[in-house]
VOLO-342429 format. One record per residue (C-alpha): x, y, z; residue in three letters. Coordinates in steps of 0.1 Angstrom, whole numbers, plus 5000, padded with zeros to 4 digits. Example, Ala and Ser with C-alpha at 12.3 -4.5 7.8 and 13.67 -1.06 7.14 Angstrom:
REM VOLO-342429
((5123 4955 5078) ala)
((5137 4989 5071) ser)
END
This chain:
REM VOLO-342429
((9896 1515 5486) unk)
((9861 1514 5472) unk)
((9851 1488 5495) unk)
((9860 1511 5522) unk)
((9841 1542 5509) unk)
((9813 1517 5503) unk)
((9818 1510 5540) unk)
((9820 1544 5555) unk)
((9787 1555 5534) unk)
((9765 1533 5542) unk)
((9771 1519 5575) unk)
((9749 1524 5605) unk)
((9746 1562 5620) unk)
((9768 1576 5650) unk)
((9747 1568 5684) unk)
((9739 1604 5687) unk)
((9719 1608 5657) unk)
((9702 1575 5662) unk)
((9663 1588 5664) unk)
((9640 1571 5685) unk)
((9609 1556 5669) unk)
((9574 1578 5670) unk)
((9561 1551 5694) unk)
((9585 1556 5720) unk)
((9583 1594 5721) unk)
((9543 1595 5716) unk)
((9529 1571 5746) unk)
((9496 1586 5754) unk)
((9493 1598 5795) unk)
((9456 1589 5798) unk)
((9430 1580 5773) unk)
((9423 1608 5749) unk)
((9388 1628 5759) unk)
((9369 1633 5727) unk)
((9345 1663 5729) unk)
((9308 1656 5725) unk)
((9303 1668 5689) unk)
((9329 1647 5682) unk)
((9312 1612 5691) unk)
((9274 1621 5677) unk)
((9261 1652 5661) unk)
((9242 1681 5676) unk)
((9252 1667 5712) unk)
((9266 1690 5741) unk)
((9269 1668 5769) unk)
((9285 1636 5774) unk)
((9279 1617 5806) unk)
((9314 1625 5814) unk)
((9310 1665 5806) unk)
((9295 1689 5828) unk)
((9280 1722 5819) unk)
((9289 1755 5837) unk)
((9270 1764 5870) unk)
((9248 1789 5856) unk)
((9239 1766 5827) unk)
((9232 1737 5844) unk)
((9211 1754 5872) unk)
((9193 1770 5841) unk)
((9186 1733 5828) unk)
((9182 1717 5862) unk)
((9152 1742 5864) unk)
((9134 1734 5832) unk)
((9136 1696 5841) unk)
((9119 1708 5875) unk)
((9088 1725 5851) unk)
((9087 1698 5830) unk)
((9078 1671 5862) unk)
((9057 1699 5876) unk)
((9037 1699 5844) unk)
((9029 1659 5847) unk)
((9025 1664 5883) unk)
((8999 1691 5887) unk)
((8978 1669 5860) unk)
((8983 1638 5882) unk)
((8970 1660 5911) unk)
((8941 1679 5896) unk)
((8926 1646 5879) unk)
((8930 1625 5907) unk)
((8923 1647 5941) unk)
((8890 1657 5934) unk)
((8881 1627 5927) unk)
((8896 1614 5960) unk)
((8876 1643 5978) unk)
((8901 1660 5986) unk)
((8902 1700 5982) unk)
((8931 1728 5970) unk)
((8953 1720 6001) unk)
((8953 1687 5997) unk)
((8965 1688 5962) unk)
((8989 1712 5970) unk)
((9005 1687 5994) unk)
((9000 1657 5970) unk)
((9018 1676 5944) unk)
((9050 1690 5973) unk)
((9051 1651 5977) unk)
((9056 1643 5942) unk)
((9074 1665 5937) unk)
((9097 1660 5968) unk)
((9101 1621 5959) unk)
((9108 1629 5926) unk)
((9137 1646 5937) unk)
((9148 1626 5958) unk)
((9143 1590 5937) unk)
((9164 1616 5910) unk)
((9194 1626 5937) unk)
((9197 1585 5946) unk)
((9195 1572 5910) unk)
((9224 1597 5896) unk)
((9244 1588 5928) unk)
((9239 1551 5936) unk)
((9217 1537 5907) unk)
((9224 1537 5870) unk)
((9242 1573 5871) unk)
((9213 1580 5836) unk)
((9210 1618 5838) unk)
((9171 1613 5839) unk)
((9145 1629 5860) unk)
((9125 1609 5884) unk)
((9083 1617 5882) unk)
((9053 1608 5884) unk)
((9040 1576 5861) unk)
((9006 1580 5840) unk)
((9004 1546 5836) unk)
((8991 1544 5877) unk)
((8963 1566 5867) unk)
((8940 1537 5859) unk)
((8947 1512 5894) unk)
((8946 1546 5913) unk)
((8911 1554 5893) unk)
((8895 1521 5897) unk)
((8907 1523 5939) unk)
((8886 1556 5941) unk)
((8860 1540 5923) unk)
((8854 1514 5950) unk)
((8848 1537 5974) unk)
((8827 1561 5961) unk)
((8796 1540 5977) unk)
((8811 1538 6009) unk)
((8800 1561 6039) unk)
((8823 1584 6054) unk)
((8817 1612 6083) unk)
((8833 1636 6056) unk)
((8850 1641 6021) unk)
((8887 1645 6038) unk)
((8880 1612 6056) unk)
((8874 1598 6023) unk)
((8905 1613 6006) unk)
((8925 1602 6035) unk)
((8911 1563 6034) unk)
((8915 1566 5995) unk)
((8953 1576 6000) unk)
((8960 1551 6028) unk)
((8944 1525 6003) unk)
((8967 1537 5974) unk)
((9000 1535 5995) unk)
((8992 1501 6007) unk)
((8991 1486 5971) unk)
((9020 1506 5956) unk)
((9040 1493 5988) unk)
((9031 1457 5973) unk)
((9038 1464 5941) unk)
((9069 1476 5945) unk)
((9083 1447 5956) unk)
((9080 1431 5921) unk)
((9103 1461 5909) unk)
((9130 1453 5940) unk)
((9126 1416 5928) unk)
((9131 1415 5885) unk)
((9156 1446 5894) unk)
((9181 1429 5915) unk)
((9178 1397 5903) unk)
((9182 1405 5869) unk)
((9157 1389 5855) unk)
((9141 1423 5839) unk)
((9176 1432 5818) unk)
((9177 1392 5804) unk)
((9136 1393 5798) unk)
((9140 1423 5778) unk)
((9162 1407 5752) unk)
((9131 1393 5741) unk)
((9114 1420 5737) unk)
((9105 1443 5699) unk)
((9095 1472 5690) unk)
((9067 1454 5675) unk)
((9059 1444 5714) unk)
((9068 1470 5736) unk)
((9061 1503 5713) unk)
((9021 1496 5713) unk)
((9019 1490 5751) unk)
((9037 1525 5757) unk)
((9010 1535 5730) unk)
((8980 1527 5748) unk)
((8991 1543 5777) unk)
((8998 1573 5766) unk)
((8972 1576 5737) unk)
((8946 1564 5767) unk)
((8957 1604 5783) unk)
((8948 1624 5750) unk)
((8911 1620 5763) unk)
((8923 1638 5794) unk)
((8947 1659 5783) unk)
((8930 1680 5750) unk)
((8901 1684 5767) unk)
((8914 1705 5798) unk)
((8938 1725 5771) unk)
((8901 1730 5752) unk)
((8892 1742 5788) unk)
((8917 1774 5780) unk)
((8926 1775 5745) unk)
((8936 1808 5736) unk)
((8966 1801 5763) unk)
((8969 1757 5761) unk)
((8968 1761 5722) unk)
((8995 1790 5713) unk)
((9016 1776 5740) unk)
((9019 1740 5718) unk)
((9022 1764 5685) unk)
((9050 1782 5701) unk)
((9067 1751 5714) unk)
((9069 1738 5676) unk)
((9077 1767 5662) unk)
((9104 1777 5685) unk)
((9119 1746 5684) unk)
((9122 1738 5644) unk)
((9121 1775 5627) unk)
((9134 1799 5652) unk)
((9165 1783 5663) unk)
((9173 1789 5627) unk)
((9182 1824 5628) unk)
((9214 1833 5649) unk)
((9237 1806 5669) unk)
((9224 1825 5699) unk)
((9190 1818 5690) unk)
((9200 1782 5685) unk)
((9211 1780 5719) unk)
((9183 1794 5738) unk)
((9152 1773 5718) unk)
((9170 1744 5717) unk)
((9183 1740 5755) unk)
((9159 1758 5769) unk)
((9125 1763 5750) unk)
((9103 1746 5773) unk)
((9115 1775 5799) unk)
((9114 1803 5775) unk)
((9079 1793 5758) unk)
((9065 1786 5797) unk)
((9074 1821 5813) unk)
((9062 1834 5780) unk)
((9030 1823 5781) unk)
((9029 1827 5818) unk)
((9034 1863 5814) unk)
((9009 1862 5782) unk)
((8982 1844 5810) unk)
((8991 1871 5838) unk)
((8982 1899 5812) unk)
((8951 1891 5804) unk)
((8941 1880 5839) unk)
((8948 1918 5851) unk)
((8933 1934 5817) unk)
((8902 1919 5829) unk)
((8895 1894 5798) unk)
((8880 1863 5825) unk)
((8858 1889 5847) unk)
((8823 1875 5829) unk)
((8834 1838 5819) unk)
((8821 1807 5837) unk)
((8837 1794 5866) unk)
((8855 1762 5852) unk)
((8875 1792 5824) unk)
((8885 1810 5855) unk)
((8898 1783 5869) unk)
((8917 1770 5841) unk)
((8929 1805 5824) unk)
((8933 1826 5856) unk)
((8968 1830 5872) unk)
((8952 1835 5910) unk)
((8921 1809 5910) unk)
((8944 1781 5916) unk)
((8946 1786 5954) unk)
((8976 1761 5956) unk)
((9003 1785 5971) unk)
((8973 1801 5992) unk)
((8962 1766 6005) unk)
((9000 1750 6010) unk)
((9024 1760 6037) unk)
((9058 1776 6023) unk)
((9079 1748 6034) unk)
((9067 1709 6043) unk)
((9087 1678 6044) unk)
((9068 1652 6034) unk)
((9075 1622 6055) unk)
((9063 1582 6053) unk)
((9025 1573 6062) unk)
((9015 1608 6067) unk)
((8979 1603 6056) unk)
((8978 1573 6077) unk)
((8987 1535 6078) unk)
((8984 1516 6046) unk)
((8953 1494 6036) unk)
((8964 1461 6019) unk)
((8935 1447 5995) unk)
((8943 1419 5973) unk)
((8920 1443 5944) unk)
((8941 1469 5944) unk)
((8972 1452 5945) unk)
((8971 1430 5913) unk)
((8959 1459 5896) unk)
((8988 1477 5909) unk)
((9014 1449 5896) unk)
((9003 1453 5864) unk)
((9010 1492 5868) unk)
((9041 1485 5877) unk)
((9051 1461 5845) unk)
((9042 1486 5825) unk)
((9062 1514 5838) unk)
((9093 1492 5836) unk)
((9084 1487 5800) unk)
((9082 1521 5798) unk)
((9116 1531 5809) unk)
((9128 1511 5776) unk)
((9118 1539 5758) unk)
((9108 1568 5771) unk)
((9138 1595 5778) unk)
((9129 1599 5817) unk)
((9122 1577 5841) unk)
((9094 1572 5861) unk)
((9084 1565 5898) unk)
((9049 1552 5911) unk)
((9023 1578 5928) unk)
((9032 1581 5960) unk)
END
C-alpha cells in the first residue's frame, strides 16, 4: 500500500499537463532589431533606420550647405586665378556641386552604402595651384582662353590620376596597405593638409568679421550650451545647427546689407559681407547640366600628372578619417 501511494505521487504527469519547454514556445521569427540608443549612446540613426521624410529632407539639405560651403571656397580661390570671371565660377561650382551628387547617389547605391556626402577635396588645391602657375607666363588672345586651357589642363591629369584610385580600389591593395598604417602616420598627413588651409581660410573670414566671426561663436555655442535647455532645443542644435546658425546669420548679413552698413567700405568688404555683390545667380543660368569635356579636350602633361597622384594618395588617406568623403576637382 505505501509503495503504491509512493507510486501514484510521484510518477510522471498526465500528457495533458506535460508543459513544453521555454525553448520550444520562444523561437525568435527574425533577428531582433535593437533600436539605435540601444547599441551606442546619443545615436539616432542606424544604417538600417531611416528618418521620417520631412526629417530627412531637413538633413539631406544641411549636408547640401555644408558641400556648398567647401565648394564656393574651392571656386573663389581657384577661378580667379584661372582667369576666369563670376560666370565661370558659377558653373565651376553647378559642376561640383552636380558631381558631388551624383558620386553621393552611386556610392549609397552601388559602392560602400557609407551615408557620406561626396565633395570637393582640399587636398587638390596645391597640383591645381602649381598647374595655374605654369601658365601664367604663357600668351593667350584673352583671360577666358586661359581659364579654359587651365581647366582642360586640370581634367587631363585628374583623368590620369584617377586611375591609381580604380587600380588600389579594386584590387584591394588599399584595404590590406592600410593595416599598416597608425595614427602616428596617417593623422599628421591629414594635418598638413588641412592646417596648410588656415592661411586661406582666416584670412577671408578676417575679410568680414563682424559676420565670419559670430557665425563660428554661434556654431560653438549652439552646439555645447544651448542644446542644454529643452529636449526640443536638443533636437534642433544638435541635428540641425549648421542650418539653423547659416539662415541665421544669413538673415543677420541681409539686414545689414539693406540698413546700409557697407555703402562707404572698400570694395573687397562689399564683396565679402554683401548679400547681392556675389553675382553668381546673376551670372549662372537657372538650370545647366554639366556634361563631360565641356571646357574642352583634356591636356595630358607628365607635370601635372605626378603631382596629381600624389593628390590622389592623400585623399585616400584621408577618407580613413575624416567623416565624408571626398572626390577630386572636376
Amino acid at each position: 500500500m505505501v509503495e503504491t501511494n509512493h507510486v501514484h505521487h510521484h510518477g510522471p504527469p498526465p500528457p495533458s499537463v506535460v508543459v513544453a519547454p521555454p525553448s520550444v514556445i520562444s523561437i525568435p521569427t527574425g533577428p531582433k532589431v535593437h533600436q539605435p540608443h540601444e547599441q551606442l549612446h546619443q545615436l539616432q540613426f542606424c544604417i538600417h533606420s531611416n528618418a521620417p521624410w520631412p526629417e530627412a529632407i531637413a538633413l539631406a539639405f544641411q549636408h547640401y550647405i555644408v558641400m556648398l560651403g567647401s565648394s564656393v571656397m574651392i571656386a573663389t580661390l581657384l577661378v580667379p586665378q584661372m582667369g576666369g570671371d563670376n560666370g565661370d565660377k558659377a558653373r565651376v561650382i553647378q559642376t561640383l556641386v552636380f558631381m558631388g551628387g551624383i558620386n553621393t547617389l552611386l556610392q549609397t547605391l552601388f559602392g560602400t552604402r557609407l551615408p557620406t556626402v561626396m565633395g570637393a577635396s582640399f587636398a587638390f588645391i596645391i597640383p591645381v595651384m602649381s598647374i595655374i602657375n605654369d601658365f601664367n607666363d604663357s600668351v593667350f588672345s584673352s583671360e577666358r582662353d586661359r581659364f579654359r586651357h587651365t581647366m582642360r589642363a586640370i581634367q587631363g591629369s585628374l583623368i590620369v590620376s584617377s586611375f591609381l584610385n580604380i587600380i588600389i580600389g579594386y584590387t584591394r591593395a588599399w584595404g590590406h596597405y592600410t593595416r599598416s598604417f597608425s595614427p602616428v602616420v596617417v593623422v599628421p598627413v591629414v594635418c598638413v593638409v588641412g592646417l596648410g588651409l588656415f592661411e586661406r581660410g582666416f584670412p577671408r573670414l578676417a575679410q568680414c568679421v563682424e559676420i565670419g566671426l559670430p557665425m563660428l561663436i554661434l556654431l560653438v555655442v549652439s552646439q555645447h550650451i544651448l542644446r542644454g535647455f529643452h529636449h526640443s532645443a536638443h533636437t534642433l542644435f544638435v541635428k540641425f545647427g549648421v542650418l539653423f546658425c547659416t539662415a541665421f546669420m544669413w538673415a543677420f548679413a541681409a539686414i545689414l546689407t539693406v540698413a546700409g552698413a557697407y555703402n562707404y567700405v572698400r570694395g573687397q568688404t562689399k564683396l565679402s559681407c554683401r548679400t547681392d555683390r556675389s553675382y553668381l545667380i546673376s551670372t549662372a543660368p537657372w538650370i545647366k547640366v554639366p556634361y563631360p569635356f565641356q571646357w574642352g579636350a583634356p591636356i595630358f602633361r607628365a607635370s601635372h600628372v605626378f603631382g596629381m597622384l600624389g593628390a590622389a594618395l592623400v585623399s585616400s588617406a584621408e577618407v580613413l578619417f575624416y567623416p565624408r568623403s571626398h572626390i577630386p576637382l572636376k
